[in-house]
C-alpha positions as CSV (number, residue, x, y, z in Angstrom):
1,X,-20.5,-78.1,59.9
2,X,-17.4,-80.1,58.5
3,X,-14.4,-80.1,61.1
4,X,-11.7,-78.4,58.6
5,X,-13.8,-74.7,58.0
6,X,-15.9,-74.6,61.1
7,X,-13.7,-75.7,64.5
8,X,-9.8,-75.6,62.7
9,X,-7.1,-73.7,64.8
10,X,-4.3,-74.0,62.5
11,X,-4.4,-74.9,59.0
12,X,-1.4,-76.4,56.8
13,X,-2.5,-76.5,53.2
14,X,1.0,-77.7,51.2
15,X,3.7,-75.9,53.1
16,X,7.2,-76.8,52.8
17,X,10.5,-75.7,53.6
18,X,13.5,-76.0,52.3
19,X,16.9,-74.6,52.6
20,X,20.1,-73.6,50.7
21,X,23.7,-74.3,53.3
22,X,26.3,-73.0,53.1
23,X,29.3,-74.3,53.4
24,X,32.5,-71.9,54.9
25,X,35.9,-72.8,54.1
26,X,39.3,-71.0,54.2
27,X,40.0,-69.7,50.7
28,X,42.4,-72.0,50.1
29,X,39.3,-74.5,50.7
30,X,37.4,-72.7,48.5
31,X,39.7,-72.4,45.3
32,X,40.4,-75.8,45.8
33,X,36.9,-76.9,45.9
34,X,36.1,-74.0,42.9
35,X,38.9,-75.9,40.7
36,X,37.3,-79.7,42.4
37,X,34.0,-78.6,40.4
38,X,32.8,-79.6,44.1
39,X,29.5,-77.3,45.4
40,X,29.9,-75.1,48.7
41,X,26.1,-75.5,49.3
42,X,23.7,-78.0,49.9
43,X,19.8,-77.9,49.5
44,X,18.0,-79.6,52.5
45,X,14.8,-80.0,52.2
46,X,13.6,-79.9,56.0
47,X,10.0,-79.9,55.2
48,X,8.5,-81.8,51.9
49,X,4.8,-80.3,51.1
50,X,2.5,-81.4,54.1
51,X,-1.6,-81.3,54.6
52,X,-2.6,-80.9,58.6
53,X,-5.2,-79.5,60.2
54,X,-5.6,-78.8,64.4
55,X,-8.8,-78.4,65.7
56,X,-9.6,-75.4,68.1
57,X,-8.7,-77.2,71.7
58,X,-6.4,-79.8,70.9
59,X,-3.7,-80.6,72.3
60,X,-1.0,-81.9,69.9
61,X,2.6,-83.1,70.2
62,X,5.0,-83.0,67.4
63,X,7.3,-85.5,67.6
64,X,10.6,-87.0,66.1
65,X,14.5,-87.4,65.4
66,X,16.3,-84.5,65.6
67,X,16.2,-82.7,61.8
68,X,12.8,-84.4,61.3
69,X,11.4,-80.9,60.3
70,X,9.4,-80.9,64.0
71,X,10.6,-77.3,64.9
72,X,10.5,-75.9,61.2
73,X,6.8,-76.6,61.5
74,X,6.4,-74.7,64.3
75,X,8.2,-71.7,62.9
76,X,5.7,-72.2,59.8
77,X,2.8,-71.9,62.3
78,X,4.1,-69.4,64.5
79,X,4.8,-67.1,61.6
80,X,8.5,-67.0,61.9
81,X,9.4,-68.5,58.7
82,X,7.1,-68.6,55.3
83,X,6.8,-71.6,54.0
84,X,8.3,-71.8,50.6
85,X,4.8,-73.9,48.8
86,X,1.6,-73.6,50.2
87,X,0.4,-72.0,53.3
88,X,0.1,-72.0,56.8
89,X,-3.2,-70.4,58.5
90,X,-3.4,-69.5,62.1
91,X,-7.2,-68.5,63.7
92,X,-7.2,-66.7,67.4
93,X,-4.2,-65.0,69.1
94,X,-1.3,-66.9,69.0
95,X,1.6,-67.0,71.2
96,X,4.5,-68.9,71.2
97,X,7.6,-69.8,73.2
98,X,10.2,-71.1,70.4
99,X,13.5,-69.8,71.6
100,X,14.8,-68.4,74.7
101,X,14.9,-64.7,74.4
102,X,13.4,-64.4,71.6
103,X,11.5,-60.8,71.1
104,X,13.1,-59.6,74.0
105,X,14.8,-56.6,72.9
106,X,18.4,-56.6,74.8
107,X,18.8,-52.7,75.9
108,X,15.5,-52.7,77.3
109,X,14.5,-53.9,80.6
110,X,12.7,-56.8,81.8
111,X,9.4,-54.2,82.4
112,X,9.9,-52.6,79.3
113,X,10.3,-55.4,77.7
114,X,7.1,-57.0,79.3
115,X,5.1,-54.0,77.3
116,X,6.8,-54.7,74.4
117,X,6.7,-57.7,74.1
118,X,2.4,-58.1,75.2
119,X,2.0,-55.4,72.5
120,X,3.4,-57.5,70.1
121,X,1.6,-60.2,71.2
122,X,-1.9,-58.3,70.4
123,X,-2.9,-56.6,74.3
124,X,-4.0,-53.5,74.7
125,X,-1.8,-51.0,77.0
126,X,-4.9,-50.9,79.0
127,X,-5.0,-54.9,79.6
128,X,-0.9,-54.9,79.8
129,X,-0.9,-52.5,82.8
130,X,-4.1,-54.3,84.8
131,X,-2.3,-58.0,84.2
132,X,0.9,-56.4,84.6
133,X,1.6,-57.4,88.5
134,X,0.3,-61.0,87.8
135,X,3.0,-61.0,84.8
136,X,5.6,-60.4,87.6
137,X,4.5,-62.2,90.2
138,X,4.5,-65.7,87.7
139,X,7.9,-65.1,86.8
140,X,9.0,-64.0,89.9
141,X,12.6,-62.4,88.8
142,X,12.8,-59.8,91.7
143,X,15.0,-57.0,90.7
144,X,16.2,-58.1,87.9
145,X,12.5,-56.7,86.3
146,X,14.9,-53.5,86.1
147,X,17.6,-54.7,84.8
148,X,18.4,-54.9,81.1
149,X,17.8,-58.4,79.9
150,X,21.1,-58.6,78.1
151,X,22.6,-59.7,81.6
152,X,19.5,-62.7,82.1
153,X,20.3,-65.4,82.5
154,X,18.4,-68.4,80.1
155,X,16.5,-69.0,83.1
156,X,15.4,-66.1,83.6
157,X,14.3,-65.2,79.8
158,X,12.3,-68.3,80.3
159,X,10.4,-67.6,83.4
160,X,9.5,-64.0,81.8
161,X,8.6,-64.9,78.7
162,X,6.4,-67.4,79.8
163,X,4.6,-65.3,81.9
164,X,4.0,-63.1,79.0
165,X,2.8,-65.9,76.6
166,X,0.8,-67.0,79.1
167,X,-1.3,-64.1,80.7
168,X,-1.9,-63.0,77.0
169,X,-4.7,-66.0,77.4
170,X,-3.9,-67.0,73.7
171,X,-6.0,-69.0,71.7
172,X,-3.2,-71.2,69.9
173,X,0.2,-71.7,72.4
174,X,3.1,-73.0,70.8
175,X,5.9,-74.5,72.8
176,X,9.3,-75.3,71.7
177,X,11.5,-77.7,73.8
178,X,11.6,-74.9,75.8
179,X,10.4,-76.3,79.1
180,X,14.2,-78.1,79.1
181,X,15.4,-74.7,80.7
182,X,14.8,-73.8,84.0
183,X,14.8,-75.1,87.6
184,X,12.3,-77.7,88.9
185,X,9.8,-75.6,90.7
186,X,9.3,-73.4,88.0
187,X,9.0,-76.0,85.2
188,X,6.4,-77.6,87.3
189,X,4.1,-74.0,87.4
190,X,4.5,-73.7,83.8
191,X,3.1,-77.2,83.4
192,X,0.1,-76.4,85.7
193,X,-0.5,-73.5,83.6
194,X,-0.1,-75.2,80.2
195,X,-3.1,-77.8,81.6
196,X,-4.9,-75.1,82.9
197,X,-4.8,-73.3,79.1
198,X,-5.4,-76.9,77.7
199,X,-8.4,-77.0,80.4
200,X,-9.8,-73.6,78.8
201,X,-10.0,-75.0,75.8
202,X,-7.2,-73.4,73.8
203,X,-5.3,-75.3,71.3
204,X,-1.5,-76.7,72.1
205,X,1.3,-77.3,70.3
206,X,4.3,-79.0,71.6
207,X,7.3,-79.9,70.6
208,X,9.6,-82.2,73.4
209,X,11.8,-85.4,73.2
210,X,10.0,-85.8,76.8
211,X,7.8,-89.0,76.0
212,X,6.5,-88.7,79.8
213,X,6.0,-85.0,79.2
214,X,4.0,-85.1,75.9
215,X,2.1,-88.0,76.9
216,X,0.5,-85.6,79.9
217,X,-0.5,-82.4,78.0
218,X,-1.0,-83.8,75.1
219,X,-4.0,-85.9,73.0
220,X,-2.8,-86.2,69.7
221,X,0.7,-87.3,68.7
222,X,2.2,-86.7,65.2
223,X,5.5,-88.6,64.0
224,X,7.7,-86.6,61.8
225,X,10.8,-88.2,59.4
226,X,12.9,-86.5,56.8
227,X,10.3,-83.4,56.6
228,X,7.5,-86.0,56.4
229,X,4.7,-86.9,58.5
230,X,4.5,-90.6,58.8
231,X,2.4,-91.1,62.0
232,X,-0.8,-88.7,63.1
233,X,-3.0,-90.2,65.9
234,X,-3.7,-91.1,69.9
235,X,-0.5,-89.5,71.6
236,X,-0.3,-93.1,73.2
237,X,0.6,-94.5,70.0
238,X,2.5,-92.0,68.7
239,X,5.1,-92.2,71.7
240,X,5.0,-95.5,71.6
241,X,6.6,-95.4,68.0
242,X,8.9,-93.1,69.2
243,X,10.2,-95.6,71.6
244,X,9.8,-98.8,69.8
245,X,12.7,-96.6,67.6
246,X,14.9,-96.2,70.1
């Protein structure tokens, strides 16, 4: 029974990602960068081809410089972006927290959006109404549940999507720098219940510039640079290269 087919959680077989900017300019700019022969785009290659594999229950930091191609991983694994060569295979329900408000839909309410939003995420209505007052409880908005979550607060996206993600018991939970928002107290119960999923055995991904942070939840450390991975091992040594950088 060979690690890769039998106990793998997310599979990265070539993927890369690459993108086209563009630059905007007055059109004065423009003409005179047209008659320049100068290019108003740039290709940036954020991730070159890349071979990974995460075994069901690990717990794995990504880790690196800003624009080392750490969150354009996670968007290949979450399913957000499509990697431009090769592929990206996720087993189990995933759920991820990669951006503050993301799939929250802004006309709706906090409750709606809790349905909406655990649908998405693969529950049955069923299972959405019996863990619904445990969703509300962990994020522990108050009235706002009612309110439309065009007026939340960053806060206050976090502590409900969270409790989404989380009660959705996911098999592969994805975490962007997202932990950054929020006050003190509540950062701390999200970290109980990451452990606790880690615990379970599900598989984490994380990505943080908080050494301290990754070096709790996390067993496995992998250095990204300029879309490559040039480090994969013991989170211990993984942070340490990180701050032996600077």
């Amino acid at each position: 029974m060979t690690r890769h087919h039998a106990l793998s959680a997310v599979e990265v077989d070539g993927a890369s990602k690459h993108f086209r900017l563009r630059h905007t300019h007055s059109l004065k700019e423009r003409l005179v960068w047209t008659v320049q022969g100068r290019n108003r785009t740039d290709d940036f290659t954020a991730l070159h081809p890349l071979d990974l594999t995460i075994t069901q229950g690990e717990s794995v930091a990504l880790l690196g410089r800003n624009g080392s191609g750490k969150s354009t991983l996670l968007k290949l694994m979450a399913g957000v972006m499509a990697p431009d060569t090769g592929e990206v295979r996720v087993r189990g329900r995933l759920a991820g927290l990669l951006e503050v408000g993301a799939g929250f839909h802004p006309d709706l309410t906090g409750r709606e959006n809790v349905h909406l939003n655990a649908s998405i995420l693969g529950l049955e209505r069923e299972t959405i109404e019996e863990r619904f007052e445990d969703i509300a409880a962990f994020a522990d908005i108050g009235p706002f549940l009612d309110t439309q979550v065009r007026f939340y607060s960053s806060g206050m996206f976090l502590r409900l999507a969270f409790a989404v993600a989380v009660h959705t018991e996911p098999d592969v939970f994805l975490v962007d720098e997202i932990l950054a928002v929020g006050d003190e107290a509540f950062r701390a119960k999200c970290l109980e219940r990451i452990e606790l999923l880690a615990a379970q055995g599900r598989t984490l991904v994380v990505v943080s510039h908080d050494l301290p942070l990754v070096e709790r939840l996390c067993s496995r450390g992998i250095v990204l640079e300029h879309g490559h991975a040039v480090a994969d091992g013991p989170v211990s040594t993984a942070v340490h290269r990180m701050r032996a950088a600077g």
